[in-house]
C-alpha distance (Angstrom), angle and dihedral (degrees) to the residues before:
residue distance angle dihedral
X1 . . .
X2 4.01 . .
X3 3.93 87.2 .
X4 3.84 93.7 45.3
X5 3.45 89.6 61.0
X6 3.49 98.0 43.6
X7 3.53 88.2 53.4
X8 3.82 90.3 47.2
X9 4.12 90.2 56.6
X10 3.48 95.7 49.7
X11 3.68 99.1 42.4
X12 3.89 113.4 4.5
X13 3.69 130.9 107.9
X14 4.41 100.1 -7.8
X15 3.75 118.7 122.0
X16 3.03 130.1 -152.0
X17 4.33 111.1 -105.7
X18 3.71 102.9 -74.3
X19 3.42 108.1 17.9
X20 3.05 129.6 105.2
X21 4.45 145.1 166.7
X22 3.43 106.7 -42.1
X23 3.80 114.6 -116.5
X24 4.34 124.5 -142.8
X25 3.93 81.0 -91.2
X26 3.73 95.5 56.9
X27 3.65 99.2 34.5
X28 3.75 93.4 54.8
X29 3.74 121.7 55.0
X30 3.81 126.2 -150.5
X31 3.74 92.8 -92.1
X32 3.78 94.1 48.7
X33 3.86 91.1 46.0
X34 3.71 92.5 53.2
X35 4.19 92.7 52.7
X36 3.93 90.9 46.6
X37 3.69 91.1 54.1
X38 3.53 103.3 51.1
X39 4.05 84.1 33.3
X40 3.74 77.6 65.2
X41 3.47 100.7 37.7
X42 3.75 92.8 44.0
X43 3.98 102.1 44.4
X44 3.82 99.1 77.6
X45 3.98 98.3 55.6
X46 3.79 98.7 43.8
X47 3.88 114.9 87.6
X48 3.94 142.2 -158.4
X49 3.64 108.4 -120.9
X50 3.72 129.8 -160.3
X51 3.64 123.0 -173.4
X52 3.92 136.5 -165.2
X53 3.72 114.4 -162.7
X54 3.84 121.2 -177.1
X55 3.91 128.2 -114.9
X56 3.22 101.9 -160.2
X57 3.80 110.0 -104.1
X58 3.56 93.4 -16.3
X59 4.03 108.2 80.2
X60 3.75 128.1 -90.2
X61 3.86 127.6 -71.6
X62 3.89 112.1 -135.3
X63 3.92 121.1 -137.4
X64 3.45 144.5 161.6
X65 3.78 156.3 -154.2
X66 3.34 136.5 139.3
X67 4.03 152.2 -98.5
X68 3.55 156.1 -161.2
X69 4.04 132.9 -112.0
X70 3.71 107.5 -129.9
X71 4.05 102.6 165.8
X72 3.68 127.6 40.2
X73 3.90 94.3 -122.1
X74 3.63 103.8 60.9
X75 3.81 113.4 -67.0
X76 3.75 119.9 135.4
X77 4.02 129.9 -167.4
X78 3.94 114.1 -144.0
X79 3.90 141.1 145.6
X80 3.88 116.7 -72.3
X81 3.99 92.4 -128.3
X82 3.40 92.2 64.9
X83 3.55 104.0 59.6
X84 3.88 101.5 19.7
X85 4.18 107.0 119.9
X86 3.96 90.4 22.9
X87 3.43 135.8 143.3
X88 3.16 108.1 159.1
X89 3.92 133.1 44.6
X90 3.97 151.7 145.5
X91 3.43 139.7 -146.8
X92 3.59 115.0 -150.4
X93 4.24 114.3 178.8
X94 3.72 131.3 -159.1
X95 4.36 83.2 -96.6
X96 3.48 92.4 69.1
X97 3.25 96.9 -104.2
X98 4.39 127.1 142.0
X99 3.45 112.8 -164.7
X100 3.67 125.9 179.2
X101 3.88 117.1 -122.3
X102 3.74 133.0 -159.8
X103 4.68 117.6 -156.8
X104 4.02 102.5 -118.2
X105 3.59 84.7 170.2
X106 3.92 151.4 26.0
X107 3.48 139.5 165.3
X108 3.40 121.5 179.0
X109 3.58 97.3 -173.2
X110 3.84 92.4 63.8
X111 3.80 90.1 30.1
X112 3.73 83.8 -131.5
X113 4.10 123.7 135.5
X114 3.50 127.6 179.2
X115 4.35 109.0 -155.4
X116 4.00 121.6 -179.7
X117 3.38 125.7 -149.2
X118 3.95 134.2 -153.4
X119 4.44 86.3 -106.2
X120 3.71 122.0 111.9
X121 3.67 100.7 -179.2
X122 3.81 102.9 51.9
X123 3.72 118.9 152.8
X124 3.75 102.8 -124.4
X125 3.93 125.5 -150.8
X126 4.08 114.8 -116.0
X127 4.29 101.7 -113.3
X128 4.08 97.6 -127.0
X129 3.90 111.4 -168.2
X130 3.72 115.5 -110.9
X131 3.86 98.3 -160.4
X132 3.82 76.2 82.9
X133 3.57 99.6 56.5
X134 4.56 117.3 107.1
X135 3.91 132.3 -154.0
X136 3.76 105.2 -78.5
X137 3.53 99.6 24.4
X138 3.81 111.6 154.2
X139 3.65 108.8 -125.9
X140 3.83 132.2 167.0
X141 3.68 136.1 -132.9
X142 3.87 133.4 -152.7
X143 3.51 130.6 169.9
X144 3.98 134.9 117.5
X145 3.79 111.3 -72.0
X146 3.92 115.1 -157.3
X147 3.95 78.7 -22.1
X148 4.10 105.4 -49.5
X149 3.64 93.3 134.9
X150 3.89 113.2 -144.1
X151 3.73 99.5 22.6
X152 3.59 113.3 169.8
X153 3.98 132.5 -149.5
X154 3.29 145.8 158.6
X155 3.76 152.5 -160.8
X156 3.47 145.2 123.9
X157 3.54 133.8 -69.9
X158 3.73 107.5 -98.4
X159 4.19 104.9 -173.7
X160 3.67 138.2 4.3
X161 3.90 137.8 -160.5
X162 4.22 85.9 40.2
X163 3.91 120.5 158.5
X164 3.42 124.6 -124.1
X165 3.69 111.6 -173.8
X166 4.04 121.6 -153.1
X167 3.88 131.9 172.7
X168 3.82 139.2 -174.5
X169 3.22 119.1 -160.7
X170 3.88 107.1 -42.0
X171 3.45 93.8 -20.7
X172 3.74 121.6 93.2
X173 4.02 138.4 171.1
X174 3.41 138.7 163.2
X175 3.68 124.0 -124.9
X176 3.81 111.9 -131.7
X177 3.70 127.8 -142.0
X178 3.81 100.8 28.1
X179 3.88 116.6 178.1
X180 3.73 114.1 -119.4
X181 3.75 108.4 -158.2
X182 3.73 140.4 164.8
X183 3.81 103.7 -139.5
X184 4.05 107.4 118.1
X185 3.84 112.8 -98.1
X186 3.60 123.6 -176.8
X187 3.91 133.3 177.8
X188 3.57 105.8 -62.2
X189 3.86 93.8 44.5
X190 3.49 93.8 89.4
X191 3.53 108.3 103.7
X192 3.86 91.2 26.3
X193 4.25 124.2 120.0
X194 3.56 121.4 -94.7
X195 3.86 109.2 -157.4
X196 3.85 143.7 -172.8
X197 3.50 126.9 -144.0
X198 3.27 105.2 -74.7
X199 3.91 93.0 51.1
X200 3.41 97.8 -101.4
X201 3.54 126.3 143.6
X202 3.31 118.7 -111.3
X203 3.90 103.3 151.4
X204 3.65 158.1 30.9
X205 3.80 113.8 -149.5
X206 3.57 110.5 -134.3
X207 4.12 106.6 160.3
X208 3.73 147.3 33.8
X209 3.81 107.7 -156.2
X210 3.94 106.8 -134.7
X211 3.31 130.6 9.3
X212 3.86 95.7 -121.8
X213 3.64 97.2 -18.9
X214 3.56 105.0 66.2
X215 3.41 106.3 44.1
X216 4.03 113.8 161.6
X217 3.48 90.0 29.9
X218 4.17 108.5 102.1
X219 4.07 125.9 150.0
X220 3.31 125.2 -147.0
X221 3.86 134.5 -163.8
X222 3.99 110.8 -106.3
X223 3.58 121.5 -131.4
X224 3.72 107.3 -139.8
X225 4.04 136.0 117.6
X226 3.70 88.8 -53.3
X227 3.20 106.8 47.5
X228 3.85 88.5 41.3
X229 3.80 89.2 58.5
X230 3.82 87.4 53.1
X231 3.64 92.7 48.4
X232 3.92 93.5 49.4
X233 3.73 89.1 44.6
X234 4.12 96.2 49.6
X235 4.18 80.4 54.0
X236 3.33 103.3 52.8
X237 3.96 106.0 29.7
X238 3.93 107.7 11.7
X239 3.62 91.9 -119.6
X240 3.60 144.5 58.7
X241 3.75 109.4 -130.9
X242 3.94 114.6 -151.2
X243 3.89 130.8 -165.9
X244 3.86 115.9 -123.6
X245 4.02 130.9 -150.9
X246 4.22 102.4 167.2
X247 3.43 101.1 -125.7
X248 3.70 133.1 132.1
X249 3.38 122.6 -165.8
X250 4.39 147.6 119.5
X251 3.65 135.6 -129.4
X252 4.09 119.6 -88.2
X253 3.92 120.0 170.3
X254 3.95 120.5 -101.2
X255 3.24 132.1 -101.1
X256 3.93 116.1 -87.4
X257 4.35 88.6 -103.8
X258 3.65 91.9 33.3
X259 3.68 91.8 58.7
X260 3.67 97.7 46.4
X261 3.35 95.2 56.6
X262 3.67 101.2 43.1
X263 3.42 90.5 44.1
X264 3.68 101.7 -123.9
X265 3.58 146.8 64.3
X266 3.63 120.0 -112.6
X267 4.37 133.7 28.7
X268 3.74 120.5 171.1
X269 3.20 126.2 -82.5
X270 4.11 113.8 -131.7
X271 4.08 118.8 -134.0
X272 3.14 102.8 166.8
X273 3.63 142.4 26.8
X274 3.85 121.3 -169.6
X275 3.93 117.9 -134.5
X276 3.67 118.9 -111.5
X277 3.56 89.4 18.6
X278 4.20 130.6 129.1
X279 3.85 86.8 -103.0
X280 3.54 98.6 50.4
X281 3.71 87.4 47.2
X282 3.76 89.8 56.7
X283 3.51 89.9 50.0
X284 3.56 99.3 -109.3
X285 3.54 109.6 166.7
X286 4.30 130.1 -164.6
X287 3.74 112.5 -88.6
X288 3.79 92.5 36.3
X289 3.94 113.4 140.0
X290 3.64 99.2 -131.9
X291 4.38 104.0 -160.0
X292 3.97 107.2 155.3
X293 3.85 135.5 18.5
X294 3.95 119.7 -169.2
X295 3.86 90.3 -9.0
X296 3.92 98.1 -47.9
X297 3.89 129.2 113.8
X298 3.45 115.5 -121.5
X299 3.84 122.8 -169.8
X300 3.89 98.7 166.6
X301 3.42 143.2 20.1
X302 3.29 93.9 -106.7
X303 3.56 92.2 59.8
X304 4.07 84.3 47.4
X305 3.54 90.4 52.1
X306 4.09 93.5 51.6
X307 3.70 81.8 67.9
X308 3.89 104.5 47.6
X309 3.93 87.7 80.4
X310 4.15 117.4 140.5
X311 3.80 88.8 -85.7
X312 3.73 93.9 71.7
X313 3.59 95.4 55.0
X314 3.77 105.9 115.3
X315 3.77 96.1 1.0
X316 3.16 120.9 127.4
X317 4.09 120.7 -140.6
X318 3.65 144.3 169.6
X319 4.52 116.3 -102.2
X320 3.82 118.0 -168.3
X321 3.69 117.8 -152.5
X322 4.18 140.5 170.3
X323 3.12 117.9 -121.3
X324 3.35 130.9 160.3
X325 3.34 101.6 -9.3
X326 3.73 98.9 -48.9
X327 4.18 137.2 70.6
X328 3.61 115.2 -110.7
X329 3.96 132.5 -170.0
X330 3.71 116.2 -141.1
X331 3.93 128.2 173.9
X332 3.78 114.5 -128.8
X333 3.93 123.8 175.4
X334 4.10 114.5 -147.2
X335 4.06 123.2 -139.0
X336 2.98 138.3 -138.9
X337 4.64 108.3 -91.0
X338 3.32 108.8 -122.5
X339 3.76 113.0 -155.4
């Protein structure tokens, strides 16, 4: 204790001339300020879930994740893994409270779920719109990690336009325009809010590339038209409904006349078609260049796959291709994916 003090007198509590306590504004830097705000912002909307699934006569399995608050009265955005196979599951929010929750919705093929619980005074997040979002954009993550409820990280956002690729059963799709960021995730993220600056949310963290070796790399779910369409859609009907033409296929650029008189540079190139399906009926055949369907260009699948919403089910519409050296219309009429 005699050498504490000692030390104290010779080097404790002077300041150099001018300087004095720091205040909040000194002791936090821009970047800090910027993660406690939408920390604060953020904390009240994200929940704690537990979840029961069923093994068939032998118990239940508990699990976990977490979500988002979207609505005032009760509804919650998280990731469709997390609650698929449940039937049982709580809530619990940085309040205290533990509310039980019931799945209106999944869909695996977003990984998106929408759960509501028995609360009518939730705090929901602000929806941002990630089609905004740049390279290096600081964004924050919270969710419950192994269980810590409200864990908070940050980072920036390190890619944009990934693919993440999902399937149920036989049916598979990628969703487009995944956010690559560096902010930790763990298990129990999924489900969690991925936010920019301003607090807005502009993801759902859904996957932590690895384990072990990828560390740094986690996707999240954007929120953008899409996703917003799924959202609505889980809501209202409990499922998202999605037109299906049984091709396979990836963009490749147009040939030099092809291009000129389309007016653009690249269609899709088809690989694959499935038997039975809409496209085979059409006569569709592999090594088609696919470049409009019902009067809109189409350079990817993902811009193909924008357009395979419930409202083509059934409807039939016009596809131009090259082949052969020449265009060609056909008529093809989606159905309904069955996952």
């Amino acid at each position: 204790m005699a050498d504490l003090r000692f030390l104290d007198t010779i080097l404790g509590e002077q300041q150099p001339p001018g300087v004095g306590e720091p205040g909040d504004g000194e002791a936090l830097d821009a970047y800090s300020r910027v993660v406690v705000r939408v920390a604060e912002l953020l904390s009240p909307s994200v929940a704690n879930l537990r979840v029961w699934k069923r093994l068939g006569g032998r118990g239940r399995i508990e699990g976990g994740g977490s979500a988002v608050a979207v609505t005032p009265d009760g509804f919650l955005l998280t990731s469709a893994h997390v609650v698929t196979g449940t039937d049982r599951g709580l809530a619990t929010f940085v309040d205290g409270r533990e509310l039980d929750l019931e799945i209106v919705g999944t869909d695996p093929l977003s990984d998106l779920a929408v759960v509501r619980t028995s609360g009518s005074d939730l705090a929901p997040a602000v929806l941002g719109d990630a089609a905004r979002l740049k390279v290096g954009q600081l964004v924050v993550a919270m969710g419950n990690p192994f269980g810590f409820a409200g864990s908070v990280t940050a980072g920036v956002v390190s890619a944009l336009g990934r693919s993440l690729p999902t399937r149920v059963g036989s049916a598979t799709r990628l969703v487009e325009n995944v956010i690559q960021t560096d902010a930790a995730l763990h298990p129990g993220n999924s489900g969690g809010a991925l936010a920019e600056s301003t607090g807005r949310l502009v993801g759902i963290n859904t996957a932590v590339i690895g384990p072990g070796m990828g560390q740094g790399l986690g996707m999240a779910v954007p929120i953008n038209d899409a996703t917003r369409r799924i959202v609505a859609a889980l809501m209202t009907e409990g499922r998202v409904r999605r037109a299906y033409l049984g091709i396979a296929g990836g963009p490749r650029p147009l040939p030099p006349r092809v291009a000129a008189d389309v007016g653009r540079q690249r269609g899709i190139e088809i690989v694959e078609i499935v038997p039975g399906s809409p496209a085979a009926g059409a006569g569709l055949r592999s090594e088609d260049l696919l470049v409009e369907v019902d009067g809109v260009p189409v350079e990817g699948m993902d811009d193909l796959q924008r357009l395979m919403d419930g409202s083509a089910v059934g409807r039939r519409m016009p596809i131009r291709i090259y082949r052969d050296g020449r265009t060609l219309t056909l008529d093809i009429t989606p159905v309904e994916l069955s996952a």
